[in-house]
C-alpha positions in Angstrom: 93.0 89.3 109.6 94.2 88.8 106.2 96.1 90.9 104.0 93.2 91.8 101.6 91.4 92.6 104.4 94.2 95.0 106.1 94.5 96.8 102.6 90.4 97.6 102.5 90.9 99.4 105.9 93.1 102.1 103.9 90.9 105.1 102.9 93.1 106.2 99.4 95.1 105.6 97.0 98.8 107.0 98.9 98.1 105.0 102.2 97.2 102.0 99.7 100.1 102.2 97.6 102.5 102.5 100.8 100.5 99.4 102.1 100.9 97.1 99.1 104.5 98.3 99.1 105.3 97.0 102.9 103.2 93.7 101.9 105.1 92.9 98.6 108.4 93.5 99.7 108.3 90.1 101.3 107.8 88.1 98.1 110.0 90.6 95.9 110.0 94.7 94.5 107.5 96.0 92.5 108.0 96.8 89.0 104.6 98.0 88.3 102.1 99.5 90.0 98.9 100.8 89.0 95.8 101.9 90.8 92.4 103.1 89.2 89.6 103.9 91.7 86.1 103.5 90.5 82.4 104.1 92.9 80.2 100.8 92.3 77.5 100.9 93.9 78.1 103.4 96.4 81.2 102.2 97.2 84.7 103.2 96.6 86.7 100.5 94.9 90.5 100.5 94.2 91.2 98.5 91.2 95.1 97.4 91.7 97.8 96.4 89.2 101.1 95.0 89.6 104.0 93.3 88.5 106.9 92.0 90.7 110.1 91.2 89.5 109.9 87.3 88.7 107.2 85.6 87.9 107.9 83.1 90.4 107.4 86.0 93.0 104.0 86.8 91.6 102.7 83.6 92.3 103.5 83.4 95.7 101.8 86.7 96.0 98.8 85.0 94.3 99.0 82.4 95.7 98.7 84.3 99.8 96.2 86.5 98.9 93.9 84.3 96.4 93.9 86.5 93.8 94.9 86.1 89.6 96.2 87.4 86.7 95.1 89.4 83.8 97.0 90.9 81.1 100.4 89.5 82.0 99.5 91.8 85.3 98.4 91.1 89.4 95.0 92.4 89.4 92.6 92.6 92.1 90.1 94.7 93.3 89.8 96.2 96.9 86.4 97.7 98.4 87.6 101.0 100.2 86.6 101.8 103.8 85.6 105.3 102.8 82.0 106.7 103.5 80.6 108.0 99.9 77.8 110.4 99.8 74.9 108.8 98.3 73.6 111.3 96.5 75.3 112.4 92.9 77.5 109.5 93.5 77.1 107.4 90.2 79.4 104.9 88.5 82.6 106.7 88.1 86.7 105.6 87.7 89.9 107.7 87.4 93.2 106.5 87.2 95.7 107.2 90.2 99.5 108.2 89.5 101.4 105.2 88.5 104.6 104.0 89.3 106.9 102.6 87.9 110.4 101.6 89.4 113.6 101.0 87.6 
């Protein structure tokens, strides 16, 4: 299985951040982290951002899970495993807690 696939079978944002964590501490710590959660389509999507120490680091981390770059940031976008009531359930977002490590 590969990593993006391990982190969709998380079902929010504190199991997702302690996830990404575990994964990134083998290319370097994370500076940055950033999560907003958004419904499209019916489904629960966690929009991630993050910065590692080095740049060098982030593109390994690109590199293994084939994602990019935008806004000097990691970004990529994750498809939650979370059933979402159909009903009521338009396009939303909402910002999670950020961290940010010294």
């Amino acid at each position: 299985m590969s990593a993006l696939a391990e982190l969709r079978q998380h079902k929010d944002v504190n199991s997702l951040k302690s996830a990404l964590h575990q994964l990134c501490s083998e290319f370097g710590r994370i500076t940055r982290l950033d999560i907003l959660t958004a419904m499209h389509e019916g489904t629960k999507q966690a929009i991630c951002f993050l910065r590692l120490e080095r740049p060098e680091q982030e593109q390994v981390l690109m590199k293994t899970l084939g994602v990019g770059r935008f806004g000097g940031e990691v970004v990529f976008v994750l498809n939650l495993n979370v059933p979402v009531a159909t009903e009521g359930s338009g396009p939303s977002s909402q910002w999670a807690d950020s961290d940010i490590y010294d």
